[in-house]
Z-matrix of the N, CA and C atoms (Angstrom, degrees):
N
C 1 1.447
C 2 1.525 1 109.31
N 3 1.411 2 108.06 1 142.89
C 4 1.182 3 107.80 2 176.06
C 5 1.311 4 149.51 3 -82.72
N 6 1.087 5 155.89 4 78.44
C 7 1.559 6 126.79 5 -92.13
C 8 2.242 7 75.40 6 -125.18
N 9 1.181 8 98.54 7 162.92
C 10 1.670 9 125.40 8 -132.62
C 11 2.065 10 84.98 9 -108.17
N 12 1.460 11 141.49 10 118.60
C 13 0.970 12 129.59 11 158.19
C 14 1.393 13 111.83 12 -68.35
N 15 1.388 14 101.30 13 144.56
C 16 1.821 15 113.46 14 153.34
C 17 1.167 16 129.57 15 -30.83
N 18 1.364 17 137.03 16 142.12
C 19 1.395 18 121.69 17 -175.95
C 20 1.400 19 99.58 18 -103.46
N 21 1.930 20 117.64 19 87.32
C 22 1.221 21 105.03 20 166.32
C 23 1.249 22 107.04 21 -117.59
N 24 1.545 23 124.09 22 174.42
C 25 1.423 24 110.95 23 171.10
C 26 1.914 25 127.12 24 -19.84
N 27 1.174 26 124.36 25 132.30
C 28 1.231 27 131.30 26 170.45
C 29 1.331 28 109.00 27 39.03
N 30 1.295 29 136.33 28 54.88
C 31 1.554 30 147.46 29 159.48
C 32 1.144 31 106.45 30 -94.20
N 33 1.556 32 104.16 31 -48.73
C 34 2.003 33 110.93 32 -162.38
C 35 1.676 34 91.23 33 -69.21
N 36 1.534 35 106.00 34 -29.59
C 37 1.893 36 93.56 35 -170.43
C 38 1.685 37 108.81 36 -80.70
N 39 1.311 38 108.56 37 4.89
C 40 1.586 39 100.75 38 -172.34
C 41 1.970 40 106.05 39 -75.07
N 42 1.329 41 106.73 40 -55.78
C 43 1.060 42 136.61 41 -156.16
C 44 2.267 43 77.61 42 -63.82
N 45 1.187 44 116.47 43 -68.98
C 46 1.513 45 104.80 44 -169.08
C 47 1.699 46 116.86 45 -49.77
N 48 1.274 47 102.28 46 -38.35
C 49 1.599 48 111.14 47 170.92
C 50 1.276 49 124.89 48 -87.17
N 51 1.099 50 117.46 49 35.57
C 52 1.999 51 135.37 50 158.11
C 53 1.535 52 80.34 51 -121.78
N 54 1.396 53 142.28 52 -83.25
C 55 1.010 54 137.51 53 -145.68
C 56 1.637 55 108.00 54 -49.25
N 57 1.300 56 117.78 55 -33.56
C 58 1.346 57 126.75 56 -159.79
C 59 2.005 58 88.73 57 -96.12
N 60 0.498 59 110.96 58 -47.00
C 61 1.515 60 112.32 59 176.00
C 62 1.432 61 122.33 60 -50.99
N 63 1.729 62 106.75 61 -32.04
C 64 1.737 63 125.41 62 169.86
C 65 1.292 64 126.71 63 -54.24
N 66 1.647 65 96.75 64 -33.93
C 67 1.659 66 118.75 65 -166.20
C 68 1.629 67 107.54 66 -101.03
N 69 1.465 68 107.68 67 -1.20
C 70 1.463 69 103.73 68 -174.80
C 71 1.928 70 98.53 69 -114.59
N 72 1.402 71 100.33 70 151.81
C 73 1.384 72 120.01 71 -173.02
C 74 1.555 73 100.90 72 -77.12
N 75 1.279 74 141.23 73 160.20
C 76 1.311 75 159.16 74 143.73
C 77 1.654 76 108.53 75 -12.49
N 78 1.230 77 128.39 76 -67.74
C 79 1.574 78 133.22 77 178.52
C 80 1.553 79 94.22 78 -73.81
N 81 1.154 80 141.55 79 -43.84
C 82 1.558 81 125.65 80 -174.14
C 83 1.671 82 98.84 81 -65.23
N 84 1.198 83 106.68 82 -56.23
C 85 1.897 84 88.13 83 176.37
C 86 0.846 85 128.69 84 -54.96
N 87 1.383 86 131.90 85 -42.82
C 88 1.527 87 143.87 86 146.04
C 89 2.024 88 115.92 87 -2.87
N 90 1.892 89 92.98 88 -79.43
C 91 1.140 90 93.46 89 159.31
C 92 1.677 91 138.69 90 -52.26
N 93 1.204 92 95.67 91 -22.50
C 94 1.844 93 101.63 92 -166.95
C 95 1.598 94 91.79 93 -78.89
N 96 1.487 95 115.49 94 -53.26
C 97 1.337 96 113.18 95 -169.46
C 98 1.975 97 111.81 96 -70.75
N 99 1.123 98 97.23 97 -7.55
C 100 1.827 99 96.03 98 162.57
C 101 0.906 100 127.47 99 -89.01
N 102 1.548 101 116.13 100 -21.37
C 103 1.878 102 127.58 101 157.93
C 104 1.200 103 110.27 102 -55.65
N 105 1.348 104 126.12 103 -54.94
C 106 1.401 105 133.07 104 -164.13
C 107 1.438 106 107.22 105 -66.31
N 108 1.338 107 107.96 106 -45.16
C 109 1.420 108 128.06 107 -171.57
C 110 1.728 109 99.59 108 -50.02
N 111 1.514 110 114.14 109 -48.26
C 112 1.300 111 118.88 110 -160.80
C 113 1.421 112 94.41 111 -102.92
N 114 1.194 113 144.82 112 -23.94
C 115 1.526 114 135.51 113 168.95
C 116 1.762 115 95.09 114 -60.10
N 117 1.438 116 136.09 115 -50.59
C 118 1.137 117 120.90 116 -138.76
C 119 2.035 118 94.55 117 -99.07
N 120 1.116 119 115.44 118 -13.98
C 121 1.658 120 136.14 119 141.90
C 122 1.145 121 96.12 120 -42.33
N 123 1.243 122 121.31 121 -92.66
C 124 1.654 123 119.04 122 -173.67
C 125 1.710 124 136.15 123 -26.92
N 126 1.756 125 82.80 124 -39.25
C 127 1.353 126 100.69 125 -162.74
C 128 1.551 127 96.07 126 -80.82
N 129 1.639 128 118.59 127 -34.86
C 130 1.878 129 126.40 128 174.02
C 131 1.610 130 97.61 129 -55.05
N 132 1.321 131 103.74 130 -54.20
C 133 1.857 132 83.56 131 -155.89
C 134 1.843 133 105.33 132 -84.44
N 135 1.337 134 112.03 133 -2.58
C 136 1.736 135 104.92 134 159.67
C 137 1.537 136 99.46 135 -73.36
N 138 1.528 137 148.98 136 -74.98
C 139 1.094 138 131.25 137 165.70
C 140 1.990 139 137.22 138 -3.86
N 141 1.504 140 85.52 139 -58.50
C 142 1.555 141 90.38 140 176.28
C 143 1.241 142 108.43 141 -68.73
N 144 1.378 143 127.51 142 -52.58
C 145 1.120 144 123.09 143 166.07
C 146 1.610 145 141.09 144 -37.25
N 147 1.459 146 108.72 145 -48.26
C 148 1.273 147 137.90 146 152.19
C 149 1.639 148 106.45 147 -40.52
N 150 1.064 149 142.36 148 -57.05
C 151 1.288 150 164.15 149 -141.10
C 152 1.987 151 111.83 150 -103.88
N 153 1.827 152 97.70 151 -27.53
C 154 1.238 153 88.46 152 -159.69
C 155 1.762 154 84.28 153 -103.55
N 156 1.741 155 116.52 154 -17.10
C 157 1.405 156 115.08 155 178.46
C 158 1.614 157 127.62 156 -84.12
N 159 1.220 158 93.86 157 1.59
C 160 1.762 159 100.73 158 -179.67
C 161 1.756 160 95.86 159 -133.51
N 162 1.260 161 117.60 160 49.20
C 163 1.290 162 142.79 161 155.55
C 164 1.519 163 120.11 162 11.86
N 165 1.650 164 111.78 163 -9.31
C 166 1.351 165 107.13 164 -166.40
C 167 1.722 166 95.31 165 -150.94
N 168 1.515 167 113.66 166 39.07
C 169 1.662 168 133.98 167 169.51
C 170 1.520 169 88.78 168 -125.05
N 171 0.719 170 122.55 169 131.78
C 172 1.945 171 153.89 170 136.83
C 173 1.631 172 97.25 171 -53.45
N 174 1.450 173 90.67 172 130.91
C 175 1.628 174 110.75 173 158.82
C 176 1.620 175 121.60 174 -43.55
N 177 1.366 176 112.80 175 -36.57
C 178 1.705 177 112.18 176 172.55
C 179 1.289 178 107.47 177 -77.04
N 180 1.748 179 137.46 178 -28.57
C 181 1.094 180 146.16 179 -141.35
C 182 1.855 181 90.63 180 -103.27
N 183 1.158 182 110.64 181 -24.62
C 184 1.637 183 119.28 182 170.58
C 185 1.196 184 106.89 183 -68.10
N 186 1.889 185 121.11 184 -86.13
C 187 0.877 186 127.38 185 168.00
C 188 1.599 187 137.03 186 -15.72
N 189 1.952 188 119.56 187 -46.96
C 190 1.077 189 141.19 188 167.60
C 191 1.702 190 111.21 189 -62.14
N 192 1.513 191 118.69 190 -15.92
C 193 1.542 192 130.44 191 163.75
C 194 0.929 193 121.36 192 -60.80
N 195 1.805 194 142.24 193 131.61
C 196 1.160 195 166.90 194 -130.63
C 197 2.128 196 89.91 195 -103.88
N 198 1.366 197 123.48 196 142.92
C 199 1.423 198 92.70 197 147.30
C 200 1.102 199 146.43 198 -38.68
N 201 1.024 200 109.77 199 -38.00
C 202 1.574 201 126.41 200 -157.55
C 203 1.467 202 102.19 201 -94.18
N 204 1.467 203 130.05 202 -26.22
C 205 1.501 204 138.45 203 139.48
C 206 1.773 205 118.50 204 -40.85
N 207 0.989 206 92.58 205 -54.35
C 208 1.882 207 100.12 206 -168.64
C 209 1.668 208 91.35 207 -81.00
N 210 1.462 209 145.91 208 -17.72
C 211 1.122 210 150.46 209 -172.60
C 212 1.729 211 94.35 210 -93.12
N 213 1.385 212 138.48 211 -40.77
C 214 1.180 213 133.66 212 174.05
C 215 1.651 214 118.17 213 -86.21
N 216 0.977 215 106.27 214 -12.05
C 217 1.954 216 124.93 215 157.89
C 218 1.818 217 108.68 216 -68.11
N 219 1.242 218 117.48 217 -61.75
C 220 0.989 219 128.55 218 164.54
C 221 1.381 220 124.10 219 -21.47
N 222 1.638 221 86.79 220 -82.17
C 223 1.895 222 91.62 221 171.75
C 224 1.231 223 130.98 222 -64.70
N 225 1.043 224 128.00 223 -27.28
C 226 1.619 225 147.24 224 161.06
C 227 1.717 226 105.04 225 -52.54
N 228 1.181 227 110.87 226 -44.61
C 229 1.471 228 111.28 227 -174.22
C 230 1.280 229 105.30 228 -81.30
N 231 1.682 230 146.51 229 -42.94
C 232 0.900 231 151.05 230 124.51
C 233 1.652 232 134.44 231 7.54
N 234 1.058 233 101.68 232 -62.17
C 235 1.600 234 108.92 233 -178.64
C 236 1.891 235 80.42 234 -95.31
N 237 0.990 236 137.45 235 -76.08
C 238 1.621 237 117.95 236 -162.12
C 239 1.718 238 114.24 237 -29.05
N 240 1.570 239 107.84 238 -39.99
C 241 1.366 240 116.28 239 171.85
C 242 1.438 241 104.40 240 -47.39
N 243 1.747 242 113.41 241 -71.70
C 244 1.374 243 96.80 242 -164.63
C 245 1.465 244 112.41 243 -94.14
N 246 1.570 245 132.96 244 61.34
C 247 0.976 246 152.56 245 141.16
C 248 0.905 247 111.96 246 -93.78
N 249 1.313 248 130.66 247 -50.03
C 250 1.717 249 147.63 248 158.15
C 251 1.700 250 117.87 249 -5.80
N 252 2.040 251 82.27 250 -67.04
C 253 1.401 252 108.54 251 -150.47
C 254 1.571 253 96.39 252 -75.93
N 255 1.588 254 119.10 253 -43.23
C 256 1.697 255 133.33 254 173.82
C 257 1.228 256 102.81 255 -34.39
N 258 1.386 257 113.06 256 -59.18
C 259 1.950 258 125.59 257 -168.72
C 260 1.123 259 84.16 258 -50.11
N 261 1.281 260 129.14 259 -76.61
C 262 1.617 261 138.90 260 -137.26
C 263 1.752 262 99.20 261 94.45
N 264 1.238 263 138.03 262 21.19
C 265 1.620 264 123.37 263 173.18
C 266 1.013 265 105.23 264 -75.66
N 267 1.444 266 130.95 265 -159.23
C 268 1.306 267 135.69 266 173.94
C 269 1.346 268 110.09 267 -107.24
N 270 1.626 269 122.32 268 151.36
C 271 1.340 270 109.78 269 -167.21
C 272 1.435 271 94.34 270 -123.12
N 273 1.394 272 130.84 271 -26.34
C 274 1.619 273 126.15 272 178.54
C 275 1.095 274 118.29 273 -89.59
């Protein structure tokens, strides 16, 4: 019998990504794991970034952010930029 994981963060995705991993050949995982590799790259240097533009969040204090947190950091940092740039002050 199959016994049922917990629904905690990323459990339910474990069980689909072995299954999905079964059906793929040696070079298709290859590729899949170089997407991830570079999505989760992506996803570090939006963080640092995130982290290094609101000057007074800590790298864990980023990380510990909701999407939808680091997505309202974003835009906020964004338009302050080009408020910045309109003034002409200095922004770095």
């Amino acid at each position: 019998m199959r016994r049922r994981l917990p629904n905690i963060s990323g459990v339910q995705s474990v069980e689909f990504f072995r299954v999905r991993l079964l059906s793929l050949n040696n070079e298709q995982i290859a590729e899949m794991l170089d997407k991830m590799h570079d999505e989760v790259r992506a996803f570090e240097d939006e963080l640092m970034e995130l982290a290094w533009a609101m000057r007074g969040m800590s790298l864990n204090e980023v990380y510990a952010s909701s999407p939808s947190q680091r997505a309202s950091i974003a835009t906020m940092y964004k338009k302050h930029l080009e408020l910045t740039k309109d003034s002409g002050l200095p922004f770095f």
